[in-house]
Every structure is written in structure tokens, then in C-alpha cells.
N, C-alpha and C positions, 0 to 999 in steps of 0.2 A: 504494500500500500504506500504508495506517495505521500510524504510528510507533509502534511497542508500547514506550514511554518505562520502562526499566526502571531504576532508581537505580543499578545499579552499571556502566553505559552513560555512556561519557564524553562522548559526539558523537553528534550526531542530526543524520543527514545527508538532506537530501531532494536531488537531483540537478535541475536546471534542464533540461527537455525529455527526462526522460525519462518512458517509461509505466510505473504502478504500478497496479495491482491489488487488492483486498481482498474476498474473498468476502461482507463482511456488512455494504459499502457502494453504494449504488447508482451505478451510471456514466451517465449520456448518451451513450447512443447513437447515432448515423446511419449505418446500414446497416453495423452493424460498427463503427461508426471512433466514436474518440470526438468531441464536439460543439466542439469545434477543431480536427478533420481530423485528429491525431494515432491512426495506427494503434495499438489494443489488442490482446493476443496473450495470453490466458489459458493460463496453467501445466493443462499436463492432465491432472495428478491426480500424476504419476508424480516431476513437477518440481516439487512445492511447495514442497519443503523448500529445493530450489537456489537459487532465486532467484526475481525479479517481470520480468524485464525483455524484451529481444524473444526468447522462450523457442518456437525452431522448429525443433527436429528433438529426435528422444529419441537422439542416437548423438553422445558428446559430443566433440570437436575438441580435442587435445590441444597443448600450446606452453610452450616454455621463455621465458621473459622474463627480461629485466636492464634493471636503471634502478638510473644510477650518477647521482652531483653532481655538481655543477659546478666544474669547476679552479676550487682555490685555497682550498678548503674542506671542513669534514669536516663533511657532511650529517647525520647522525648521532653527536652528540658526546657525548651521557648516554643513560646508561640511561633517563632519562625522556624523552628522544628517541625512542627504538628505543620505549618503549611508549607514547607517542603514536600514529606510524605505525600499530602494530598493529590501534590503536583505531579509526583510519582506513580500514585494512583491513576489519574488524569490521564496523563502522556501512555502509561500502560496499559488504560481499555483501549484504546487503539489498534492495539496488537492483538488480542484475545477475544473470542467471542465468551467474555463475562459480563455479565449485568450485577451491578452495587446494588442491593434493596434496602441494605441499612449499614449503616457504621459509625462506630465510636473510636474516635483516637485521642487514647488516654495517654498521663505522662509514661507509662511503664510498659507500653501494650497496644494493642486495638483490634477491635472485633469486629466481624463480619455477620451479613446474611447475603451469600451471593447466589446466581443463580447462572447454571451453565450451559451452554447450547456443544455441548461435548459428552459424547456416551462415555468417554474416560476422564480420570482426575486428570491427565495431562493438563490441557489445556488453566485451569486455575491454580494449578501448583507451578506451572513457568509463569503463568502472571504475577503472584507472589514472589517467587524468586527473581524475579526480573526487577519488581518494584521493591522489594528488600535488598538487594544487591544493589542497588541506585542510588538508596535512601542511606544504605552503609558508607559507601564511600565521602559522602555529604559530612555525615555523621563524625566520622573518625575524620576528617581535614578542618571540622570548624570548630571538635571541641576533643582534641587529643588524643584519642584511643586508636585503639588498632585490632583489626582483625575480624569478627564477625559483630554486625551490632545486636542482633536477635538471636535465640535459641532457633538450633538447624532445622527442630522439627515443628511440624504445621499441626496444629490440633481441631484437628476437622470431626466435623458429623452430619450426617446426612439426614435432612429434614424430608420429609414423605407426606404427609398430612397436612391439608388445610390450618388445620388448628393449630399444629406443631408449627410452620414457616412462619404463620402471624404473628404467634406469642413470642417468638427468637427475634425478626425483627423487632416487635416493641422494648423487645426485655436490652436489646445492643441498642435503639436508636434512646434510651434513657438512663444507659451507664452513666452520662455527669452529672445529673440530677440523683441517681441512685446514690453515689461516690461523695455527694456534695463537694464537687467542684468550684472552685468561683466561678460566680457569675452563669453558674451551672446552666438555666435556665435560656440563655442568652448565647451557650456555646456553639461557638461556629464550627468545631471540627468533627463535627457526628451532621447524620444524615437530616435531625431534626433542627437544627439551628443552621444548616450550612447555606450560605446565598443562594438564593433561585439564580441567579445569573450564572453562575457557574457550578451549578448542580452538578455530584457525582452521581443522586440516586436517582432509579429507574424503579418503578413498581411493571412494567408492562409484564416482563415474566411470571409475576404474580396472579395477577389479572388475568390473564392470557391461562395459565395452568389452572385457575381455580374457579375465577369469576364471579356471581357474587359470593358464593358463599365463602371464600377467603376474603373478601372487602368487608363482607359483615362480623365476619370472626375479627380482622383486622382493627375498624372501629370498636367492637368490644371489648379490645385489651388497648383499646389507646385510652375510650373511657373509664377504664378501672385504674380508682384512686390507688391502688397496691402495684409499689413499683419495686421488680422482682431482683432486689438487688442479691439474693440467695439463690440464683439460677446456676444451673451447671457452669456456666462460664465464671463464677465467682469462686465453685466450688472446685474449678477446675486450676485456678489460679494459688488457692492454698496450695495443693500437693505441686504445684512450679515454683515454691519459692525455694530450693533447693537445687542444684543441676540434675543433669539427667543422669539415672545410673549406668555407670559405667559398662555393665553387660551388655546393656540393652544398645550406648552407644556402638561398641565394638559391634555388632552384629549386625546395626543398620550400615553403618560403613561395609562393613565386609560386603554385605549385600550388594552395596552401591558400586562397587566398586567390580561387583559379579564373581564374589569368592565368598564361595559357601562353606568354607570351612575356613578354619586357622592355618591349614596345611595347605591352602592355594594359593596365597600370595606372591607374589612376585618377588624378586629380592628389590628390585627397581621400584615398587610401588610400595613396599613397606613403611619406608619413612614419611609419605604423603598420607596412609593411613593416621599415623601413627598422630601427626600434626592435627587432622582433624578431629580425632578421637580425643587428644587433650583441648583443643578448642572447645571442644560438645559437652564435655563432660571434665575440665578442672582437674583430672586425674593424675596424679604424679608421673612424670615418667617410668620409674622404675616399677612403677603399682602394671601400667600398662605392658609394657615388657613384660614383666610374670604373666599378666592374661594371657600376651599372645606367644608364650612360650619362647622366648629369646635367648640364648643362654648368655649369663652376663662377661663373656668374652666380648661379645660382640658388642654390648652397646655402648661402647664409648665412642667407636666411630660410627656408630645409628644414630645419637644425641646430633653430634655435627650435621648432620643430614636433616635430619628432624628440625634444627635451629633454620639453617641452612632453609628449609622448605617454608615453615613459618618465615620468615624475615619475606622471601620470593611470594610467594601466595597470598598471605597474608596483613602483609605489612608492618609485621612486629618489630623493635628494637631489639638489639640483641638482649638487653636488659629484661623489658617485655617480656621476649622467650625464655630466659632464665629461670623467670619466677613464675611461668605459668607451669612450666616443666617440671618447677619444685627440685631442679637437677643438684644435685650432691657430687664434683670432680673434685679432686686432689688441685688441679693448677687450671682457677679458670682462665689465665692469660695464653695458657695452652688451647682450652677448647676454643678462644674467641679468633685463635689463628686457624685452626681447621673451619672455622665456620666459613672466614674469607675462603679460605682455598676451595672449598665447597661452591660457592655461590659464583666465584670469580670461573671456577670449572664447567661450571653448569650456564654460567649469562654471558662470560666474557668482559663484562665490564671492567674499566680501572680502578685501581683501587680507592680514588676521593669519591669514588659516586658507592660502592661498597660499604665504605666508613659511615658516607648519609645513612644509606641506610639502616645500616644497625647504631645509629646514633653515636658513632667513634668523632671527636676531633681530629681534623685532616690539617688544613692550616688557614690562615688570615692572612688578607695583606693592608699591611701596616706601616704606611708612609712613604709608600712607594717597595717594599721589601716583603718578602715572603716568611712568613713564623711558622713555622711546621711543629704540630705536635702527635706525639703519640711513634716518633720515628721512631723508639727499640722495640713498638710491639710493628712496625715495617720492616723493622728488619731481621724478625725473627719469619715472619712472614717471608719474606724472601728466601729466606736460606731454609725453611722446610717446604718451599717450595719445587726449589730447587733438588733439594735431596729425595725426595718422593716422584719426582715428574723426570729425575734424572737429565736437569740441564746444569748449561751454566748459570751464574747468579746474572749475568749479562742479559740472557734467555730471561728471566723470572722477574729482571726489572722491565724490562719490554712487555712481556705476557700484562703485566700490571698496571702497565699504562702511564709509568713515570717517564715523564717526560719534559726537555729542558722550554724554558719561558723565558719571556722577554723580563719578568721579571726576576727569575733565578736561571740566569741561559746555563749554570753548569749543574740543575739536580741530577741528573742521574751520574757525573760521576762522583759526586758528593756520598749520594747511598752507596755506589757499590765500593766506594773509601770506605764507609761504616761496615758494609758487610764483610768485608775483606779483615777488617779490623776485627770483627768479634770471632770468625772465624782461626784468625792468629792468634788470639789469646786465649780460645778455646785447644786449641795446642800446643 
């Protein structure tokens, strides 16, 4: 679908693999599919307005959602928070055939009644992903964090019933007045307070699936003065204030990842498990390791990798990773060199945009002069670079990306003077 790029549109979102649509662009066809094998599924006149995405039945699948943050912080901490998301939301029906019937976006959380024109969860599970993964990156650049801003899993249930849809819309479209919010009554980030001008909510699936007798059920819980602040969704919220246990994470990862046992993994894909597993679920690293059977020879160079993936993936400090990992080494100035060597092996980068990363001082310049810090953990780095990839230190300043400036035109032979030096008086 064509991005119809309209100025008062904050986020223009296009979704990576999924299929879009546009009546007054031509597609590549093959036998139906489009000209990279990706199945196309044309809106049939009825669903245009719902969405572009795998749009297969006209009788739409009704589901309560929640997606809470992550212990230890308030996902939603301003009001320009809560209207980000929304934005997120917005730019993201775009892509999906979802319909919003109701929602509350609270400071820690927010709740759904959506309704899907997809015989599978596909379709509203990459809308969420899409719009949580949008809303993260936002999230962690305006207020410091790193790494996932919500818990990985979606807590869904599937509404059926006239009766059941109504009462879940009411019971989410009066979360801030349930909550006593400020100004609850007046809140703009729920379906019930939000501008007609830029409305996310649609009732037509409602309508359309029940008719009146979901309008009349619906009116009957908007006029009942009992507001269901004791609904599964609240009660679904106590048993979340704690992470997710750790079994239960390891299993859906293995799953996701299409290893059904502890004994399929890859040795290549281990340490990306292993990253996400303590993201989900807080778990120490070595707790993890005993789940998945590690023996502990091996994980001091697994940790490196594990850091290493966090830092790439997820945008952690090395610090960050440290302590989410709960890791316990003999010499952490040692593991923070194997983490470079890890990431520099794996992205190629030099080593000042590596130090950004993991939050290392690299250098300043300071009145026309270049201040360098942190050289003897670069030039331990170089020299076990060197000794493990079997070059010269020559080779490992190059690989590294030191390189001389107008401002210091002689660094690189300044380093490989230091490394030459520690390597002479190490003998």
C-alpha cells in the first residue's frame, strides 16, 4: 500500500515482510503470488477501509489483549509517551486488517478489544509487534533504557459472545476512571475520551458481527453505574507483577526459534537464545546455562557472545548487560575485551563506534588535540586480538579501524609503540 504521507502523520511505518496493496499500483504477479513468492490477498471491496494485510474471511475474530512493561519501569511516563504509542497504533492499522473497538493506554500497560478480518492470530500479533517494536525504540532514545520496553508475550483471549465482546470493550474503554486516573474522566488516550478527529476506534466489526443485539448489550454495560475495575484484565495484571518464569520463557524461545528440545540448538544460535531468555525473564546467566545444560567449561566464552548479542540486538551497554546477566568473572577487564573482539568479528566496525556502544570512553578533542582514554584496555584488545586471529598487531590495528587524523596524523604508530611496549615487558 502507498504511504498516503499526510503532515499531520507523525510515523510512517512500512512493516518488513508484510503484503500491501494499492489499487493504482501495478504488482508482479506469478500465478497469484507476488514475484518473490510472497502470497497477495486483495481487500474485497467490503474491507478496504480495515486494512491491506492477509485480509481472508468477511466475519471478523474478536480478542481482548494486554501488553504490560517491563519490571522496574513505567513504560509510559508522559503524556507524550501515551501519544507516541497512539501514533504507533495509527501508522500501524495501515498495514493490518485490525479494527480498535476499544483501548486504554495506561502508565504501565494498555488494553485492547480488537477485532480481526484474519482466520489466524498472524495478522494482530505482527500488528503489535510492529507497533511495540516502534514504540521501543522511541522509548529507550528519549528516556535511557535499552532493550525490550514491554514483556515479549501478548496476553490474548478470544471473545465469542455478544455479551462477552460488549462487556470487555466497556470494562478497557473505563480503565482510567476504574484506576482513578487524573482527570480520568477527560482522558484522551482510551477509546472513550480520544478526539473524534483522529479517532482510532471503529465499532463496524461489532455491528456488522452482532447487530443489534451486541448494540443493546453494549449500551447496557455503558449504563451500568459498576465499573469492572476487578475484571480478568486487573486480575490478570497481579500475577504480571513479577517476570515471566523462566521455564516457561526457555520453551517459548526454543519454540520460536523451531527447537523442540534443549538438544536442537545450534551452536550458532545459542547465544541469541540465551540473550533473549534473560531479557524475558531476568534470569541469571548461570541459572540459565544449568537449564539448558551447558557445561561450565564452556560458558565463559558463551557470556562474551551473549554480551556481545545483547549490546548488537538489543542495544545494551556493556554495563547494562553485566547486570542483567547477574555474571560473576574472575577479571571483568578481560571479559569487556572478548566482548569487543566478538562484536568487532561479527559487524566489522572500529573500535570508537564499538566503545559507543557499550558505553567505553574512546576520546575528546580538546583545543585542537586529541585525549584518548581507556588506551590499556586498547591495547590489551589488540594484542589478544592478534594472538587468537593469528596476525600481526599491525593487522589488529587496521582490523580496528585506528586510524591517523588531521588531528593526531601519527595514532597508529603511537598504539602499536604501546603495544610493542607491553608486549616487551611482558618478557
Amino acid at each position: 500500500m502507498a504511504n498516503n504521507r499526510n503532515a499531520k502523520d507523525a510515523l510512517y511505518i512500512t512493516p518488513v515482510g508484510t503484503v500491501s496493496y494499492d489499487e493504482y499500483v501495478g504488482m508482479p504477479y506469478v500465478k497469484g503470488r507476488q514475484a518473490d513468492a510472497t502470497a497477495v490477498v486483495k481487500p474485497n471491496g467490503k474491507g478496504e477501509a480495515i486494512g491491506v494485510g492477509a485480509y481472508n474471511t468477511e466475519d471478523p475474530l474478536f480478542f481482548r489483549v494486554s501488553i504490560i512493561g517491563r519490571p522496574g519501569c513505567t513504560v509510559f511516563p508522559t503524556d507524550g509517551a501515551k501519544r507516541y504509542y497512539v501514533q504507533c497504533l495509527r501508522a500501524s492499522l495501515k498495514c493490518y486488517p485490525v479494527e480498535i473497538e476499544s483501548y486504554s493506554v495506561v502508565h504501565n500497560g494498555a488494553f485492547f478489544v480488537i477485532a480481526s478480518y484474519d482466520q489466524t492470530p498472524v495478522s494482530y500479533r505482527r500488528f503489535f509487534d510492529l507497533v511495540n517494536s516502534t514504540y521501543a525504540k522511541y522509548f529507550n532514545e528519549t528516556f535511557g533504557y535499552s532493550g525490550f520496553a514491554f514483556r515479549s508475550k501478548l496476553y490474548v483471549k478470544r471473545l465469542k459472545e455478544a455479551d462477552e465482546v460488549a462487556e470487555q470493550i466497556v470494562s478497557v474503554d473505563k480503565q482510567p476512571v476504574a484506576r482513578r486516573m487524573p482527570n480520568a474522566k477527560n482522558y484522551i488516550f482510551c477509546s472513550s475520551g480520544e478526539p473524534e478527529a483522529v479517532a482510532l476506534t471503529s465499532r463496524s466489526a461489532f455491528v456488522r458481527a452482532f447487530g443489534k443485539q451486541g448494540t443493546s448489550a453494549l449500551s447496557g454495560y455503558y449504563r451500568s453505574a459498576h465499573i469492572n475495575r476487578g475484571s480478568i484484565i486487573d486480575l490478570l495484571n497481579v500475577g504480571l507483577l513479577n517476570r515471566e518464569k523462566l521455564d516457561d520463557v526457555i520453551e517459548n524461545t526454543l519454540v520460536d526459534y523451531g527447537c523442540y528440545t534443549k538438544k536442537a540448538v545450534p551452536n550458532n544460535l545459542m547465544h541469541r537464545m540465551i540473550a533473549l531468555i534473560a531479557e524475558n525473564s531476568g534470569a541469571p546467566f548461570d541459572k540459565i546455562c544449568s537449564k539448558l545444560a551447558i557445561p561450565k567449561a564452556q560458558r565463559g566464552e558463551l557470556l562474551a557472545k551473549v554480551m556481545g548479542e545483547l549490546t548488537i540486538g538489543l542495544k545494551h551497554s556493556f554495563d547494562a548487560s553485566y547486570k542483567l546477566l547477574d555474571a560473576c568473572v574472575a577479571d571483568k577487564r578481560e571479559l569487556a575485551t572478548d566482548v569487543v573482539i566478538e562484536i568487532s568479528d561479527r559487524l566489522g566496525y572500529s573500535v570508537d563506534k564499538i566503545f559507543a556502544m557499550l558505553g567505553f570512553a574512546y576520546c575528546a578533542v580538546i583545543d585542537g588535540q586529541c585525549v584518548y582514554y581507556n588506551d590499556e584496555l586498547l591495547v590489551q584488545i589488540i594484542l589478544k586480538m592478534a594472538d587468537t586471529h593469528g596476525m600481526f598487531v599491525e593487522g589488529a590495528i587496521a582490523r580496528l579501524g585506528i586510524i591517523d587524523t588531521f588531528e593526531d596524523p601519527a595514532r597508529k604508530a603511537y598504539v602499536a609503540k604501546l603495544c610493542r611496549s607491553r608486549t616487551g615487558a611482558a618478557q
